[in-house]
Each structure stands twice: as structure tokens, then as C-alpha cells.
LOSEKOL-823525 format. One line per field, with one value per residue (C-alpha): x, y, z. Coordinates in steps of 0.25 Angstrom, whole numbers. Each point is the difference from the previous one (the first is absolute). Layout:
px [X;...]
py [Y;...]
pz [Z;...]
This chain:
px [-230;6;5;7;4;5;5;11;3;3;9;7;3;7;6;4;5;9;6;4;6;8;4;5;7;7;5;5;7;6;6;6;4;9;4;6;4;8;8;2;4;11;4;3;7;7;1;10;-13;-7;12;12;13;9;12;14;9;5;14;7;1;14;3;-9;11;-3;14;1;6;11;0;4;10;7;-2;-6;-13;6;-15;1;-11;-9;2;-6;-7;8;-10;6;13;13;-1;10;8;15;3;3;-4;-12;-11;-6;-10;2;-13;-4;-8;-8;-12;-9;5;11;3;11;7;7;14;-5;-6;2;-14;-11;-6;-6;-8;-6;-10;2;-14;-9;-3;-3;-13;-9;6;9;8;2;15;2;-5;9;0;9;-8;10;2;7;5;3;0;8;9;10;-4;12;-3;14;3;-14;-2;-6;6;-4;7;-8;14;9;5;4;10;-1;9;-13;-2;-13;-8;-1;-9;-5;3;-9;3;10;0;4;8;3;9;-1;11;-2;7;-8;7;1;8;-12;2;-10;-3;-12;-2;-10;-4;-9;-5;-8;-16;-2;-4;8;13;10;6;11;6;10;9;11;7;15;2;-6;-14;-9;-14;-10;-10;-2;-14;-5;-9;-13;-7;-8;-9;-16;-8;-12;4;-9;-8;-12;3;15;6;15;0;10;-2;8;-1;6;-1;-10;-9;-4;1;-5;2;-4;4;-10;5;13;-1;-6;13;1;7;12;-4;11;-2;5;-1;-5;-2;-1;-1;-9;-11;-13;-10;7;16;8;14;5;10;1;12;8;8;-2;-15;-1;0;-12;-8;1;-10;-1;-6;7;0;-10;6;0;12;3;11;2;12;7;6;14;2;11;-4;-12;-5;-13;-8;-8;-13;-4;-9;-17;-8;-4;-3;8;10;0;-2;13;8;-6;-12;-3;1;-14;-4;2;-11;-12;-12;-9;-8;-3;13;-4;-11;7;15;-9;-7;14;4;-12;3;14;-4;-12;11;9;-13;-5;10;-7;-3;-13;-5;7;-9;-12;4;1;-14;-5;8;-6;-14;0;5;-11;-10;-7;-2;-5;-10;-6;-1;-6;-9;-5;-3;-8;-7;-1;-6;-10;-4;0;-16;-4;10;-7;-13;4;8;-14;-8;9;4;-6;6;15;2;-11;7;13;-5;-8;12;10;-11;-1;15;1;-12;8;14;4;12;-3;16;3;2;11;10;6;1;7;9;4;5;13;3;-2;10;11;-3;2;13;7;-2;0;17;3;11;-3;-12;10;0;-9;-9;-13;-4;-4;3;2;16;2;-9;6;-3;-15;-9;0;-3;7;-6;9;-10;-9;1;7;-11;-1;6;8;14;-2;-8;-8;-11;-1;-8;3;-5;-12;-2;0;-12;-7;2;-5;-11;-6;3;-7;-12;2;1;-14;-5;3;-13;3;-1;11;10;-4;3;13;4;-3;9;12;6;4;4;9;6;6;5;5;4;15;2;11;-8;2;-8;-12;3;-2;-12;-7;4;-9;-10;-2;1;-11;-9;1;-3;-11;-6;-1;-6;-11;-4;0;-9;-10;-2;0;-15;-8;3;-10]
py [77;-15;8;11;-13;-7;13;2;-17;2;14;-7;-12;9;10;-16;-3;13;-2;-13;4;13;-11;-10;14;4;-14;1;12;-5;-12;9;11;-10;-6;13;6;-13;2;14;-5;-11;13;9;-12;-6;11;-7;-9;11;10;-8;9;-1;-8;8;0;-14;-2;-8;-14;-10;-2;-13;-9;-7;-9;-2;-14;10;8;-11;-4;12;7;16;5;11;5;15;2;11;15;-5;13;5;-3;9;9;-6;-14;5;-12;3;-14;0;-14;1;-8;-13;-11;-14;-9;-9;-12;-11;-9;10;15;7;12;9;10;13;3;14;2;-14;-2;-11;4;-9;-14;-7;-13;-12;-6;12;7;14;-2;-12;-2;-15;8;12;2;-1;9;11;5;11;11;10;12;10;-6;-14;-9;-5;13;3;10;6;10;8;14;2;-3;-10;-5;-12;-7;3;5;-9;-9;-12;-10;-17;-12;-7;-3;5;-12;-8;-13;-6;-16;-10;1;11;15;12;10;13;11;16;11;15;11;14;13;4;-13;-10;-15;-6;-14;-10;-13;-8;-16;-5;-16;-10;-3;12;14;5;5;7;13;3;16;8;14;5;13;-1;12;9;-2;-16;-2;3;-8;-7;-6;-6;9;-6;7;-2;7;3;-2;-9;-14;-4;-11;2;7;-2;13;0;5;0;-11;-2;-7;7;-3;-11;11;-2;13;3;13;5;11;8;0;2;12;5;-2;-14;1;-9;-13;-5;-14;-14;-2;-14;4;13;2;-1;-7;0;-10;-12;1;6;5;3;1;-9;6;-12;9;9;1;14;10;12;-1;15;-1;10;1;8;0;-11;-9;-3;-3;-5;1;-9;4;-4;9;-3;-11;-1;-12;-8;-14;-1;-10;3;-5;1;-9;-3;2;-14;-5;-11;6;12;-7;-10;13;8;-4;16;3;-7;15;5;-7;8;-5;9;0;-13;-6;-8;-10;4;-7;-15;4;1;-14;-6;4;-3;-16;2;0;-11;-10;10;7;10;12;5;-16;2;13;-8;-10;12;5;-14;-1;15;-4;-13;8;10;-10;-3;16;2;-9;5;13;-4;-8;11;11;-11;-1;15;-1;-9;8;14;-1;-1;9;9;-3;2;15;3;-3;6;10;12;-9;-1;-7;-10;0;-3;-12;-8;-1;-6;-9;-4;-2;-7;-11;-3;0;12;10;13;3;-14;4;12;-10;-8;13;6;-14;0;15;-3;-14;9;10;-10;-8;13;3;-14;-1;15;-3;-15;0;-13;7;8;-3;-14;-5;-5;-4;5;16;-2;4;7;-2;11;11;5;-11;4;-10;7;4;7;8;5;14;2;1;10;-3;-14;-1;-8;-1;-13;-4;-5;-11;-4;12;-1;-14;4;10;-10;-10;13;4;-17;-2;12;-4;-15;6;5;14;10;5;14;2;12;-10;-10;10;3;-14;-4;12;-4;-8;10;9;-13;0;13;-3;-13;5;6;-10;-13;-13;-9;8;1;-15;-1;7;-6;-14;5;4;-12;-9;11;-3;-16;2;11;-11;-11;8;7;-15;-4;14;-4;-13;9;0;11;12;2]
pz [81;-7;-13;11;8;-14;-4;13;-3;-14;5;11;-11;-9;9;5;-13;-2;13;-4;-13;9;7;-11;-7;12;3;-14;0;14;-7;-11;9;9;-13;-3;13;2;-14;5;13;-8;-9;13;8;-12;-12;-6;-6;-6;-3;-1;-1;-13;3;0;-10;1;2;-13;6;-1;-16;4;2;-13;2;15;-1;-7;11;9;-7;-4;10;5;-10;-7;0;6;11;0;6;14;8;13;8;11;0;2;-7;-13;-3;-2;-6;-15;-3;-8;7;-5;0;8;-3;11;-5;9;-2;3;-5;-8;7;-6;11;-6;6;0;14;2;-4;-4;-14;-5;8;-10;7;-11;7;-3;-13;-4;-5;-1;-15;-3;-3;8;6;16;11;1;14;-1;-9;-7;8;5;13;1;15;9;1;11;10;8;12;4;8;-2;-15;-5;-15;-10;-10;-12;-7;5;-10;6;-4;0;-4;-5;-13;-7;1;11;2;13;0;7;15;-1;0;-8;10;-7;7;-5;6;-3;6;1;-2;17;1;4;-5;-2;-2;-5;1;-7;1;-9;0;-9;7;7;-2;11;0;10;-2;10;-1;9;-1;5;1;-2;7;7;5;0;-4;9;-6;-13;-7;-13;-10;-7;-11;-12;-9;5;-11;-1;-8;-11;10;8;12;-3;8;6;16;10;8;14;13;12;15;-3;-9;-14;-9;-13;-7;-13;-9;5;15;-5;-8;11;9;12;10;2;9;11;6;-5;-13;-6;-13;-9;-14;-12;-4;-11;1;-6;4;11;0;15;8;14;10;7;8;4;0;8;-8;-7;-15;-8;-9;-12;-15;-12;-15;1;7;16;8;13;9;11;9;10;11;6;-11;-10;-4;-4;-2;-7;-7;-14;-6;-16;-2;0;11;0;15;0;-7;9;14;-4;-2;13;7;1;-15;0;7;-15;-6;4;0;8;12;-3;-2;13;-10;-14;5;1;-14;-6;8;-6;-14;-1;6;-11;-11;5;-5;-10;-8;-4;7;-5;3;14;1;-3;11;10;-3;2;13;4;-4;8;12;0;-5;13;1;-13;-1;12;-4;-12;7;7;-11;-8;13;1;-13;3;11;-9;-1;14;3;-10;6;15;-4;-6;11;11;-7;10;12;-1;14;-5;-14;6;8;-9;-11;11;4;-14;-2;12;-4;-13;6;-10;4;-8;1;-4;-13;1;9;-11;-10;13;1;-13;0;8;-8;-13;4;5;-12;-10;9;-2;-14;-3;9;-6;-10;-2;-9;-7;-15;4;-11;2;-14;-14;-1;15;-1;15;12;9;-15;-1;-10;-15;-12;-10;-15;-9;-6;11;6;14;9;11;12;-6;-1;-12;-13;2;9;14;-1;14;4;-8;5;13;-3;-9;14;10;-7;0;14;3;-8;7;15;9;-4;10;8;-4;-17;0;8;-11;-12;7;2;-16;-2;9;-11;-9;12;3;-16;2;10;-4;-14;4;11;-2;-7;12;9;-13;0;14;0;-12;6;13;-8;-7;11;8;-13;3;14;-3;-9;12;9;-9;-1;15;2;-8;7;13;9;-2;10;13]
């Protein structure tokens, strides 16, 4: 009867065991499978990150103005301007002036406006590189294409025409600069073939990265305008950053709206309300349109040849008065120019905690000016702020632990009597003051602040070519030491090593080790593993938020290390 007894003991342990190991391998295969089901779920919502569509054939651009100070002083660019697309029918200029270049330079850009169309071309931003490279050439916000923005939209007798065609005629010279304090204003006519005139009036200044744009037609003859608008449009296609993916970005009747190349090769309908803001926008820089008057009018979005386009229109207008933004989406930069165009940087669900985070960093890096040091500053402020909780929880699983042999010890002996069982345990708990969920409330704290955190760095410009130190060149670009001759590895973007990310394993797996062993031996195995399920996770995500995250891990190790002492000086458990 015992060797039966020890027998069905020894079977229940192993068919214990297994079901401990099922348990550890299907919390595995979970974590992998929403590792992919997530990447499959970026691919289907963002397939410009996986599949990113070949650029059209770029239009030729200006003959780079090489001599613009001869420009100005002699006068018109002979430069001939590329074959612009009708971009619909009746736009065929019928003026014989070849078009030209008039470059526009202020502090912060150099934009260069085709008098074909009437049309920006070019908007180089002197503050902001291409690549994280000394010396890279300034961000180009205006990609070659096939359509360029701020076209004229006409509506008349039911038709609706732009001025794609139209070559428009100027008294400025071809290089004009901004003064302190002044303005540059620059006037284009046109004349379209069914005897529209049409006029464009552009007003540049030094400090900002606004500027007006004021249009209007007229008929000569025969029937007026029934409405005019402004065209935006740029091509789709995925930039070389993380996550870098141009949308259509708008704010009508007090309503944010995003839409992606995806939505729009599907169709959208056109939107009518007050416009505040419509345009373009990617993860780091904006360019948009902001009606002054009037602000009534409807968005006609669309998406061709790779490139999106939207319309916004104004019904019973013949004029309109607008202002433009080309710039950053920095905060302050944005609220100074419109307290909505803050709308355009998304940060999620949980913009409502990532907005402070951002604060915080930027006040960081007026003492620190370093942004991976501000980052480390942030995760000390986070840390201190969710300490209180922390260490409770903490507290609690090393009491839990404690506790695992009585608790061992009572499942065994009540084992038969679940009521009995049920009653003794919380009758344990409650002598030694232990909450068995006390554990999970900081893991389910730090969930949010992990998500507004990734959303404020993953959305600050500020990142954006920041160094850290070392091989650390760009916080807002994936961690990657670079060796020259080491293979690419799978997954990377680079051939080198991140050592961030393998810090942050080499951290996991110690804290992990330091912290109390779960009651449940396939929770602990799942938990030692959680480490390397984090670094491919980690591995294509910006280097300030693997920054952050090792910071947190480090200061959790020093923490870890104080507690383990003050629970060993704890009093036995009754």
C-alpha cells in the first residue's frame, strides 16, 4: 500500500512537473506570438515600414542656384523649370515667358518657389540635418515629386481647374533675403487659358516658420469663381527613420484627423467644417496650411503615383487668405505658431501623461545639455515617483516568499477540503499583513508610464540626431556600435552590436536573479526568460527609450539590493 501510495506521489510530481514545463512553453510561444502578431499588426497598419514603395521618377531639381548672389544682382534665373503634371484639365498656360527660380532665404530655411505653378520646390531647414552626419546637408521638406504644394484651386460653371500650367510672371529678382526685423513679400500673376487671373502673394520673415500666403482670381469676362482653395501634396513613402511615415494630418470643426496611405487608396470622403489646420506631417516636421479667412470651407483627400494630395476648398470664395507652416514639430515652436498645431504631434492614448514627460525632459536639458543625461534624469524622476509603490509590492512578494513553505504545508493538508483550504491561507496572509496581489499593482503602474514614456521620446525632435556618447550618434535611430567587419545581423539596420541592448539583458537577467522567486517554478523560468523576450523587442526601437529602460533597470537592481538586506533582518513568520 506505501510503494502504491509513493508510486501515485511520485506521478502526481511529474505529471506536476510537465505541467509546469506546458505552462512555462506556452508562456513563451505567447510572448513570441504577440511579438509577431504585433510586427504584423505595424506591417498591416503601416506598410510603408515593411514594404516601402519605390519613389517616382524625381523631377530634375533648380540648376542648384550655384550663384544666387548673381541672381540677385542681375536679375530672373535663366534656369528652365521642369515639365510640371497638369494636375487636372484646363490649367495649359498660354504665357511665353519661360518660367524660373526666385530663392527665398531667412535664418531658418531656403526655400526656392518655381514660377511654373507658382509653386514651393524646394524648403531646405538650416537648423536640422539630413542624417546624423557633421556634415550632412539641411532637411529638405519638400521631396521631388511629381506634384508640388500650395497650388491654386479654382472652381467655375462647375469645373474645377488648378494652376499646375500656368506660368506666372514676377518683378523679383531670383534671390531674395529677409533682414532683421523686415519681410520679404513676393507677388506672382498668371493668366490661365479661359481668361482667369490669377494672383499669389507670398510673405516670408526672419524668426519664424510661418508664412502668409494670400491668392485670388478673377474672370475678365464672363462667369467669377465660385470657390477657390490651396492644394497640399507630397510623396507617401516611408523616410529612412523609425516609424518615419508621412499622413495627412488636418484639424476641422475642432476634430483631429489622420490618414494614411492606406485609408487613402482606399478613397476618404471630403470633410466640411472650419478648418484650423490641413496638411502634411511625418514624425518629425509639419507642413500645413492655416485658413485666415475664410475658414469655412471642405478637405478632398486623394492618393496617385505615390504621392497624396489634398485639396482644401472654399465654396463662394474668390479669394483666400491663409497662413503656412514648414517647420518642426517642436512644442514650443508649434504652440507659438498655433496653439492647435500641438494636435499634430500624436502621442497616443496616453498623451494625457507623455505631454509632462516631454516638459520634464526639455527642463532636464536647460541644467543637463545632454539628452541621454536628461533621460537619465527622467528615470530617476519616474522611479522616485513610483518608489513608494514599488517597494511595497516588493515587500510583499519577499513576504510571499517567506510564507511559500507553510503555504506549501497548509495546501497539503487541506487539500481534500477547499473551503477549509481557502480559509486557512487568508488567515495566514492576514497574520503576517501580506497581500497576495500586492505584487502585480506596480508592474500594472508602470505599464501606462512605459507607454507615455515610449510616446514622448519615440515624438520628440529634440531626440532627433541627439548624441549620447561614444558610438551613440542618434537617440531617436535604433542602438548599434558599429564594426566594419562584422556581418549585418538579422533584424538590425546596421552591422555592429547593440550593446545597449545587450546591457539591458545582461541588467534583466541580474535583477531577476536579485528579486524573490516566484511561488510557482514555470512563472519563475518565464520570468528569467522575459529578458531576452524584452531585447527583441528593444533591438529596433530608438536608443533613448533602451537608455531609459536600462537606467530603470539599474536603479531597480540598487533598490532590489537594499531590500534583500532589510528582508533578511525581517522576524520569522507565525
Amino acid at each position: 500500500m506505501a510503494t502504491i501510495r509513493r508510486r501515485g506521489v511520485r506521478l502526481a510530481h511529474n505529471s506536476r512537473k510537465l505541467l509546469d514545463n506546458y505552462r512555462l512553453l506556452l508562456a513563451l510561444f505567447l510572448s513570441l506570438g504577440i511579438i509577431f502578431l504585433y510586427n504584423q499588426l505595424l506591417e498591416w497598419r503601416h506598410p510603408e515600414l515593411a514594404h516601402p514603395h519605390p519613389k517616382t521618377t524625381a523631377l530634375p531639381p533648380p540648376s542648384s542656384l550655384a550663384t544666387p548672389e548673381g541672381a540677385a544682382s542681375g536679375g530672373a534665373s535663366a534656369a528652365s523649370a521642369p515639365s510640371a503634371a497638369p494636375e487636372s484639365a484646363p490649367a495649359t498656360a498660354i504665357s511665353a515667358a519661360p518660367s524660373r527660380y526666385i530663392v527665398i532665404d531667412t535664418d531658418l530655411y531656403r526655400a526656392e518657389i518655381t514660377t511654373r505653378g507658382g509653386r514651393i520646390d524646394s524648403f531646405l531647414l538650416k537648423k536640422y540635418l539630413t542624417t546624423s552626419a557633421a556634415d550632412s546637408p539641411p532637411y529638405q521638406m519638400m521631396p521631388q515629386a511629381e506634384r508640388y504644394p500650395l497650388g491654386l484651386i479654382v472652381e467655375r460653371s462647375g469645373a474645377s481647374v488648378d494652376d499646375a500650367g500656368v506660368i506666372y510672371t514676377s518683378d523679383a529678382p531670383g534671390h531674395l533675403s529677409a533682414t532683421a526685423g523686415g519681410e520679404i513679400k513676393l507677388t506672382l500673376v498668371g493668366t490661365t487659358p479661359n481668361g482667369l487671373t490669377l494672383r499669389k502673394t507670398f510673405v516670408f520673415r526672419n524668426g519664424s516658420y510661418v508664412f502668409d500666403l494670400d491668392a485670388s482670381a478673377a474672370a475678365a469676362t464672363g462667369a467669377q469663381p465660385a470657390g477657390i482653395g490651396v492644394s497640399m501634396s507630397r510623396p507617401l513613402a516611408a523616410g529612412a527613420g523609425y516609424r518615419d511615415i508621412p499622413e495627412i494630418q488636418a484639424d476641422i470643426a475642432n476634430k483631429s484627423i489622420t490618414e494614411m496611405q492606406k485609408a487613402l487608396q482606399k478613397g476618404v470622403a471630403p470633410i466640411s467644417g472650419a478648418i484650423t489646420y490641413a496638411g502634411f506631417g511625418d514624425r518629425y516636421f509639419l507642413s500645413v496650411v492655416m485658413p485666415v479667412k475664410p475658414v469655412e470651407g471642405s478637405l478632398t483627400m486623394d492618393y496617385a503615383g505615390d504621392e497624396g494630395k489634398a485639396n482644401i476648398v472654399f465654396p463662394g470664395a474668390a479669394n483666400v487668405s491663409t497662413r503656412v507652416y514648414f517647420g518642426p514639430k517642436d512644442l514650443q515652436i508649434l504652440e507659438a505658431a498655433n496653439p492647435a498645431l500641438r494636435k499634430a504631434i500624436d502621442f497616443g492614448w496616453m498623451g494625457i501623461i507623455a505631454l509632462p514627460f516631454l516638459q520634464l525632459l526639455e527642463l532636464f536639458h536647460h541644467f543637463a545639455p545632454n539628452y541621454g543625461v536628461a533621460i537619465i534624469l527622467l528615470t530617476v524622476i519616474v522611479r522616485l515617483a513610483t518608489l513608494p509603490m514599488s517597494i511595497k509590492g516588493q515587500r510583499s512578494m519577499m513576504k510571499m516568499q517567506r510564507l511559500q513553505p507553510q503555504v506549501e504545508r497548509i495546501r497539503e493538508k487541506f487539500k481534500d477540503d477547499q473551503e477549509r483550504l481557502n480559509r486557512e491561507m487568508v488567515d495566514l496572509y492576514k497574520r503576517n499583513h501580506v497581500n497576495p496581489l500586492g505584487g502585480c499593482l506596480p508592474m500594472g503602474v508602470q505599464l501606462p508610464v512605459f507607454i507615455a514614456l515610449y510616446e514622448a521620446l519615440l515624438n520628440a525632435i529634440q531626440l532627433r540626431h541627439a548624441p549620447f556618447f561614444g558610438w551613440i550618434k542618434d537617440l531617436s535611430a535604433p542602438d548599434c556600435m558599429p564594426v566594419s567587419w562584422m556581418p549585418r545581423l538579422p533584424y538590425l539596420d546596421c552591422h555592429g552590436i547593440p550593446v545597449l541592448v545587450g546591457l539591458l539583458v545582461v541588467t534583466g537577467f541580474l535583477q531577476q536573479w536579485m528579486a524573490p522567486k516566484q511561488p510557482d517554478p514555470g512563472q519563475q523560468k518565464m520570468m528569467m526568460y522575459m529578458p531576452i523576450v524584452f531585447s527583441l523587442i528593444f533591438v529596433n526601437l530608438p536608443a533613448g527609450l533602451t537608455l531609459y529602460y536600462l537606467a530603470s533597470n539599474l536603479l531597480g537592481i540598487a533598490q532590489q539590493f537594499v531590500l534583500n538586506r532589510e528582508f533578511q533582518q525581517l522576524p520569522p513568520t507565525t
